[in-house]
C-alpha positions in Angstrom: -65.2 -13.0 -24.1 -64.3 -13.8 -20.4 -62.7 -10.9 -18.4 -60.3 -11.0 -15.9 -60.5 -8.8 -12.8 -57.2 -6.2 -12.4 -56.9 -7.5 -9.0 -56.5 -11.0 -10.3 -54.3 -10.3 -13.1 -51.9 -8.5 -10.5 -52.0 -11.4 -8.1 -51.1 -14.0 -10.6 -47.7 -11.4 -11.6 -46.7 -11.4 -8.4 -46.9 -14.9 -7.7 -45.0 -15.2 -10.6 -42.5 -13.2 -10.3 -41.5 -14.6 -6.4 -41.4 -17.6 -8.0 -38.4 -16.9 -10.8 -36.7 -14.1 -9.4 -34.0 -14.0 -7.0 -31.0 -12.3 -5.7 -27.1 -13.0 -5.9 -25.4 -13.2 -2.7 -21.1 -14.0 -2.4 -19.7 -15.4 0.7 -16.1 -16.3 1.7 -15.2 -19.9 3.3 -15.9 -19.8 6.8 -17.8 -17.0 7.5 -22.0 -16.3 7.7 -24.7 -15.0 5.7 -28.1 -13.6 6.6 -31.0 -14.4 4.0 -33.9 -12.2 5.0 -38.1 -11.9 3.5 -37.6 -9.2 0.6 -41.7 -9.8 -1.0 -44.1 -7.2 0.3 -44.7 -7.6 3.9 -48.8 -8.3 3.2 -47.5 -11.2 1.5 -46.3 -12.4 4.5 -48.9 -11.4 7.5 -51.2 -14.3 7.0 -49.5 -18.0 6.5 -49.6 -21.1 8.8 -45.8 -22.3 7.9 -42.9 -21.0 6.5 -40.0 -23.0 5.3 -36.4 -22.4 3.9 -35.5 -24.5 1.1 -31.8 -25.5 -0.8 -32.0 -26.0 -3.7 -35.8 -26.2 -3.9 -35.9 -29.8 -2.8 -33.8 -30.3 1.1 -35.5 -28.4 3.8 -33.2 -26.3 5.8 -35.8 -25.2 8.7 -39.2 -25.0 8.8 -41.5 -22.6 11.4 -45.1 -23.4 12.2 -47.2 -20.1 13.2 -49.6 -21.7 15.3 -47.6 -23.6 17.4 -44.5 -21.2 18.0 -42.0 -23.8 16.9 -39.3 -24.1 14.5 -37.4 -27.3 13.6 -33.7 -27.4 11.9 -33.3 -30.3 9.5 -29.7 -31.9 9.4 -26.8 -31.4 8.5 -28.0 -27.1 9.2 -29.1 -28.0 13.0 -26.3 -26.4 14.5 -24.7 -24.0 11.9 -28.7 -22.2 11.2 -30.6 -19.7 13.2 -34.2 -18.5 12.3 -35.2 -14.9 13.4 -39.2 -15.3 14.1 -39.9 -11.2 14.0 -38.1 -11.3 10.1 -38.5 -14.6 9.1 -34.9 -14.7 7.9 -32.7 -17.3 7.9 -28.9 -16.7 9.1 -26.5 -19.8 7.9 -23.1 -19.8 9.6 -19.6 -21.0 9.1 -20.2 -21.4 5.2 -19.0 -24.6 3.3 -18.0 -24.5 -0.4 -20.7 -27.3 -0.8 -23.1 -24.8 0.4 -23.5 -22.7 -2.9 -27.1 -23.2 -4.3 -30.2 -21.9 -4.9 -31.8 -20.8 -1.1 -36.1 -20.1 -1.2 -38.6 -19.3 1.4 -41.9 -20.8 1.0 -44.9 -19.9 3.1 -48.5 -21.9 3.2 -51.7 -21.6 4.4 -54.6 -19.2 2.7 -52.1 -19.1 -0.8 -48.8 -21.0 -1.5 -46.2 -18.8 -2.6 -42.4 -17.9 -2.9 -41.5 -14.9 -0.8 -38.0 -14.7 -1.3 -35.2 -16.5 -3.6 -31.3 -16.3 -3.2 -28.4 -17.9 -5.4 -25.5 -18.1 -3.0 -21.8 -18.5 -3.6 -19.5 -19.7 -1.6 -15.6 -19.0 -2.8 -12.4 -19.6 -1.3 -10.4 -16.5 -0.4 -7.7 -16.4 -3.4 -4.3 -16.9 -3.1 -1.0 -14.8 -3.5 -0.2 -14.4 -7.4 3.4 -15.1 -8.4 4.9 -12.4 -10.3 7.8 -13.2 -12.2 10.5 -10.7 -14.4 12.6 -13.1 -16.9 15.3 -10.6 -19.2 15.0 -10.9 -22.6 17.7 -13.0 -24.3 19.0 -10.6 -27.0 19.6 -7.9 -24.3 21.5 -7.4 -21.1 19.6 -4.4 -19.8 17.9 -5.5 -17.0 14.9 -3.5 -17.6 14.1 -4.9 -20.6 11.9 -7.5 -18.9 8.8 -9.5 -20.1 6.9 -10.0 -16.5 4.6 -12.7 -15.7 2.1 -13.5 -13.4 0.4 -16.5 -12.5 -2.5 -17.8 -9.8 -5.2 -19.8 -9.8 -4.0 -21.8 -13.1 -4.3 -18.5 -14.9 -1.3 -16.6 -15.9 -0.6 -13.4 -18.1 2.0 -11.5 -19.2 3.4 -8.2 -20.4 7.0 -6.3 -21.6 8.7 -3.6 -19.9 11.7 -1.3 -20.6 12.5 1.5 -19.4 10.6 2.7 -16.8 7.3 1.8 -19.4 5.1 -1.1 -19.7 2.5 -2.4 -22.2 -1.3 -2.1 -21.6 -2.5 -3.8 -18.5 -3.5 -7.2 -19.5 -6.8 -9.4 -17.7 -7.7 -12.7 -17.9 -10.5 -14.5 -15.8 -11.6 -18.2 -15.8 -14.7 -18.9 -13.2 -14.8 -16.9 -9.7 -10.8 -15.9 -10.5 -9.6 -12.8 -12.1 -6.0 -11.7 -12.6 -5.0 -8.1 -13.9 -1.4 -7.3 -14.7 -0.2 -3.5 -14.7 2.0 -0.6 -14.3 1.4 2.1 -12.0 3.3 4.6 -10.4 6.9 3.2 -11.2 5.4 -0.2 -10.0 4.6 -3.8 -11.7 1.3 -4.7 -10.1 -0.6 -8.2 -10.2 -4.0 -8.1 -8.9 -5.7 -11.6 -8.2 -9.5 -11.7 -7.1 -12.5 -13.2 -7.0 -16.1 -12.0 -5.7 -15.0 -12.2 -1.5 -11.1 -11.5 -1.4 -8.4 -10.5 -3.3 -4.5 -10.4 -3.1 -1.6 -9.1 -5.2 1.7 -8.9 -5.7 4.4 -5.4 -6.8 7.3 -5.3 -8.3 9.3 -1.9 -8.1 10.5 -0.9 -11.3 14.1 0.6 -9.2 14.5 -3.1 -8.2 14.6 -4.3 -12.0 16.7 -1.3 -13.3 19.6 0.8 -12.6 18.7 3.9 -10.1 19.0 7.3 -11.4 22.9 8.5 -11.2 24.3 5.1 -11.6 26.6 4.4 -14.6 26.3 1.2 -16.6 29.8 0.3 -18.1 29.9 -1.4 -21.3 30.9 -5.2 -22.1 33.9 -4.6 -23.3 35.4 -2.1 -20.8 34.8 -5.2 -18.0 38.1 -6.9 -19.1 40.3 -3.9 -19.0 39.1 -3.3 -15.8 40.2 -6.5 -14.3 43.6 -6.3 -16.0 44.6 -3.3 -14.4 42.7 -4.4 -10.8 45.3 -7.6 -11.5 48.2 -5.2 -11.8 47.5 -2.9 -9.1 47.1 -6.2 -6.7 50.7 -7.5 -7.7 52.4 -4.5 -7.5 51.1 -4.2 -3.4 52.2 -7.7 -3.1 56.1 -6.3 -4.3 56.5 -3.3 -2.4 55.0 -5.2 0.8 57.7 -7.8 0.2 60.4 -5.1 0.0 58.9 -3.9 3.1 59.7 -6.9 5.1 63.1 -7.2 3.8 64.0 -3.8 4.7 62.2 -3.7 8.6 61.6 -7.5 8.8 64.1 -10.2 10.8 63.7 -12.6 8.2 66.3 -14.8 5.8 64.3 -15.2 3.1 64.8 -11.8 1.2 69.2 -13.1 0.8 68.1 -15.8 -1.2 66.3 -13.5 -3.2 68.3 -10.4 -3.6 
């Protein structure tokens, strides 16, 4: 039975386990991100090149010890930096197409992985629309069902009264929405891992404040009947008016 030395065994894990694992990094349009050596720094003391990789096949820069020099491969020339006391790599003004898998490799005495990154780069999300429509049946205005939409997602919930349903989420991808009620106010929350926006509805705006009286349907005609007869009789006694002080002909053919 052949055995293996410790030292051996623990070597081959940590090979391994460069080689699979890595760590999630989000980024918004635009902006930068700094990938840096996380393996144990012995792994790194002794190698003749090191090279950054997307997406384990396109070279992004590559650094030979021996000689001092590094060389950027296109399209990264201008928007990558490589820091030669970390061996990091800093990638600026981030595209969307630049979302991938990013490695370092070093070579020389072993081969090996030191570090692994999965970056994503997301658009900053957008405004949600949120949107009160009455119910039919009823004509109090806070009796509402509200929705809100963004990012071809939308959701809903009904309100009366000062109260709303339970807050209600939906995601699809990088974009989340959550609708809810808080504090008096209608709140629609749209994110994603780098940004997030939202929109609020004040529950005052939908219904009436406190102290104000809402008159029924039926007393609304009444109302204007005797607003008609108080506007007519004006009209008469300002026409008597005129007669009486006025220098005008017109009340003789009347009178």
């Amino acid at each position: 039975m052949v055995r293996q030395h410790p030292l051996l065994i623990c070597n081959i894990i940590q090979h391994y386990s460069f080689s699979i694992a890595h760590k999630d990094m989000f980024r918004q349009v635009d902006s930068s991100v700094q990938l840096d050596i996380w393996s144990p720094k012995e792994s790194t003391e002794q190698f003749d090149d090191l090279s950054w990789i997307f997406d384990k096949n396109t070279i992004v820069m590559k650094y030979h010890r021996e000689t001092n020099k590094t060389k950027l491969y296109p399209p990264y020339e201008r928007r990558a930096e490589y820091n030669e006391v970390t061996h990091g790599l800093i990638l600026k003004d981030l595209h969307r197409n630049d979302s991938g898998s990013y490695s370092a490799r070093i070579s020389g005495a072993r081969d090996m992985i030191v570090s692994e990154y999965m970056l994503y780069v997301l658009e900053p999300v957008e405004t949600p629309v949120l949107t009160p429509v009455p119910h039919q049946q009823s004509k109090d205005p806070c009796n509402v069902t509200v929705f809100c939409r963004g990012h071809d997602l939308s959701v809903s919930f009904g309100c009366y009264n000062y109260t709303c349903e339970e807050s209600k989420v939906r995601s699809h991808g990088d974009n989340t929405i959550e609708l809810y009620f808080q504090d008096k106010s209608i709140i629609c929350n749209h994110s994603n891992a780098v940004s997030w926006n939202e929109s609020i509805i004040e529950m005052n705006e939908l219904c009436s404040s406190e102290g104000t009286i809402t008159l029924p349907l039926w007393l609304w005609p009444v109302i204007a009947s005797v607003a008609a007869t108080v506007i007519l009789l004006l009209l008469v006694i300002g026409f008597f008016a005129l007669c009486k002080w006025g220098k005008t002909g017109i009340c003789i053919v009347f009178l």
